[in-house]
N, C-alpha and C positions, 0 to 999 in steps of 0.2 A: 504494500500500500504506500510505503513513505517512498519506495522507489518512483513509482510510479506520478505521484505529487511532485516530485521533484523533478520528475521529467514534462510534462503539460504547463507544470509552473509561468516557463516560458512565455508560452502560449498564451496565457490567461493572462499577466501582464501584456502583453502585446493589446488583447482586444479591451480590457477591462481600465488598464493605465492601473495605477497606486490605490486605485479605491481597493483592488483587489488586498490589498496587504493590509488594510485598516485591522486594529484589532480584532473587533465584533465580528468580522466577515472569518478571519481564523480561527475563532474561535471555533463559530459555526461551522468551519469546515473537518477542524478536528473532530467535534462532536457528532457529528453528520458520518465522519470516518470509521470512530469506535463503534457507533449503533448500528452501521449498516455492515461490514465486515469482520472486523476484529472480537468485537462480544455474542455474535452469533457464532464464530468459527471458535472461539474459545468455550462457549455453552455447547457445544457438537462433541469437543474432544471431554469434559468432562463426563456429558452423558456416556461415551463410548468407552468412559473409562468403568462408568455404575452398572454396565447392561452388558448382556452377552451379544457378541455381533452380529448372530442372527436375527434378533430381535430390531436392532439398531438399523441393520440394513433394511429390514423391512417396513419401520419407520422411515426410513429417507428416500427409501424410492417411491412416497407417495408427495415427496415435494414440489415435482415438476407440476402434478395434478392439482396441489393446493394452491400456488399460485397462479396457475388458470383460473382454477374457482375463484383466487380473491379479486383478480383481472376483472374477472365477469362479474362480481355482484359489486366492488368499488368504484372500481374503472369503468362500467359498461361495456368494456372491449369484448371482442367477439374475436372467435377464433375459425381458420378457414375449417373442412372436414382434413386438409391433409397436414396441417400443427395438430390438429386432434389427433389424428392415428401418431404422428410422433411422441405425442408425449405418452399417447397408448404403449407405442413401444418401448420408451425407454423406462416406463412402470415395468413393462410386464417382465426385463429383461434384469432389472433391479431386483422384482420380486421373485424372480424365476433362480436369480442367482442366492438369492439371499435363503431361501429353501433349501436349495440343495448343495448349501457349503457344506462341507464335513467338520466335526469337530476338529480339535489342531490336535495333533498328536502330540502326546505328552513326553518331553527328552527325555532319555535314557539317564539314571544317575548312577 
């Protein structure tokens, strides 16, 4: 993420001028940064540290689906039939995997 900010940075002073640096606007940006990547991907790995993985994978391969649904009842967005089957697919392939992982085998001591 910080890579990335500091890469566009550029950019964003180019179209924005210095307003972009004002404090409140970094603030915002940082805040805007931890809640949309960082505290989600950090709440992902502690669950998968509390759950077994099968369980976990089959939690997360209903995410594609839920933010469809949230697209559609927040957003109004609508989706074509063929983003439908995709994300058809890649549930079913998530879930298909998540089924029939095998437990891990236990090392030798």
């Amino acid at each position: 993420m910080a890579i990335a900010a500091v890469l566009v940075l550029p950019f964003g002073v180019a179209q924005a001028g210095t307003a972009l640096l004002t404090p409140s606007i970094l603030t915002s940006a940082l805040l805007v940064g931890l809640f949309s990547s960082a505290l989600p991907f950090w709440l992902e790995m502690v669950a998968l540290t509390r759950m077994p993985a099968r369980i976990y994978g089959t939690l997360t391969c209903l995410e594609p689906g839920l933010g469809a649904l949230a697209g559609f009842l927040f957003l109004h967005e609508s989706l074509t039939p063929t983003q439908l089957a995709g994300i058809a697919a890649v549930i079913a392939a998530a879930f298909g995997t998540a089924l029939t992982s095998r437990p891990p085998v236990p090392s030798p001591e």
